[in-house]
C-alpha positions as CSV (number, residue, x, y, z in Angstrom):
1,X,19.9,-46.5,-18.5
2,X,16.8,-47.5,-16.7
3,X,13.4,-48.2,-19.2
4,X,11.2,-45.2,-18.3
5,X,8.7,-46.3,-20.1
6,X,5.1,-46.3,-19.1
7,X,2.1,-47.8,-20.4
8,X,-1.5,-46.8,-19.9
9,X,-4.4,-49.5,-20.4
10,X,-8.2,-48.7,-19.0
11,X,-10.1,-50.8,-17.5
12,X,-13.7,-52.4,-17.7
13,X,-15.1,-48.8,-15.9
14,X,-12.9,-46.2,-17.2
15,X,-9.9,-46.4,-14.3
16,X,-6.7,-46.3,-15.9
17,X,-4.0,-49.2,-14.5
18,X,-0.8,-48.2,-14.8
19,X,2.2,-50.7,-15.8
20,X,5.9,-50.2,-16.1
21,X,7.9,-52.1,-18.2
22,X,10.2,-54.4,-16.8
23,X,13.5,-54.0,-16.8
24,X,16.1,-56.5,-18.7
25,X,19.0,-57.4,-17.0
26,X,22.4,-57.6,-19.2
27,X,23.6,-60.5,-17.7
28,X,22.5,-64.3,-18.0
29,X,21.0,-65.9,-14.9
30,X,23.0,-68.8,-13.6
31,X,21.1,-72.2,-14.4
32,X,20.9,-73.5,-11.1
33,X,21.3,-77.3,-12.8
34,X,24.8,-76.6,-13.9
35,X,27.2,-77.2,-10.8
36,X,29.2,-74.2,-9.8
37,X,32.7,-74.9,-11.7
38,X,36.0,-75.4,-10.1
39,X,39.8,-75.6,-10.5
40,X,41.0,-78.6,-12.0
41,X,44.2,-79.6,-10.5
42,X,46.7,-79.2,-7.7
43,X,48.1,-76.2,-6.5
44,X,51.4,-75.7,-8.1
45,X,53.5,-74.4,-5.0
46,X,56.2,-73.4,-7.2
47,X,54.5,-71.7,-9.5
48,X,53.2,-69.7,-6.4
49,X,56.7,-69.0,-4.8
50,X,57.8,-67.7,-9.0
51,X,54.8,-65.6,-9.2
52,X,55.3,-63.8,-5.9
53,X,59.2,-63.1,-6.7
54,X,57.7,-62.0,-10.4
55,X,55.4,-59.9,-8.8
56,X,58.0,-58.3,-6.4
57,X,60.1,-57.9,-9.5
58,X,57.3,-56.2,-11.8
59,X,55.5,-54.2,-9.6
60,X,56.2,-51.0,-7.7
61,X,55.9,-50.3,-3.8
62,X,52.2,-48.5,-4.8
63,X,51.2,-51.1,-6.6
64,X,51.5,-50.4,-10.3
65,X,53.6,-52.3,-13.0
66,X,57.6,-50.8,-13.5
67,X,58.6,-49.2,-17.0
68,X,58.6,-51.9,-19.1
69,X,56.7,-54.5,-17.6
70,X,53.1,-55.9,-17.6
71,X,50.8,-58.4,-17.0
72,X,52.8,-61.1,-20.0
73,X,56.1,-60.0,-19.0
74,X,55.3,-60.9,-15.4
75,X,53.9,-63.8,-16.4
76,X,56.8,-64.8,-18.3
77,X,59.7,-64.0,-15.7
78,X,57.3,-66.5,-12.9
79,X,57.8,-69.3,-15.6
80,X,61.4,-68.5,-16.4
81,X,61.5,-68.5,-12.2
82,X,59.9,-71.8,-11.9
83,X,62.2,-73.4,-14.5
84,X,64.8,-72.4,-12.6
């Protein structure tokens, strides 16, 4: 919801000046000291080949999760996968 608000102040002469209010953001501005953070660690390749036969497994041809699974059960069948 945008801040509408408006304030009036005159001047020295009588002109009016008008100011808006300025509007807050909601989210923090990055702090351009900090480096931009990254993965630590290798790639696990098998992890990868797990999580796309999980994924195959869990989701339908549209996209969406079958009856029964989700997001921690396909999690779960890629690690039982990789242990394999």
């Amino acid at each position: 919801m945008p801040d509408t608000h408006i304030h009036i102040h005159l001047g020295g002469e009588g002109e009016t000046q008008v100011k808006r209010a300025k509007k807050r953001s909601s989210r923090r501005a990055a702090t351009p000291s900090s480096p931009p953070k990254r993965n630590k660690g290798r790639k696990d390749p098998k992890m990868a080949r797990a999580m796309k036969k999980a994924h195959q497994k869990a989701k339908k041809k549209d996209g969406t999760f079958r009856k029964g699974w989700d997001r921690s059960r396909m999690m779960s069948h890629a690690h039982k996968l990789k242990k394999k």
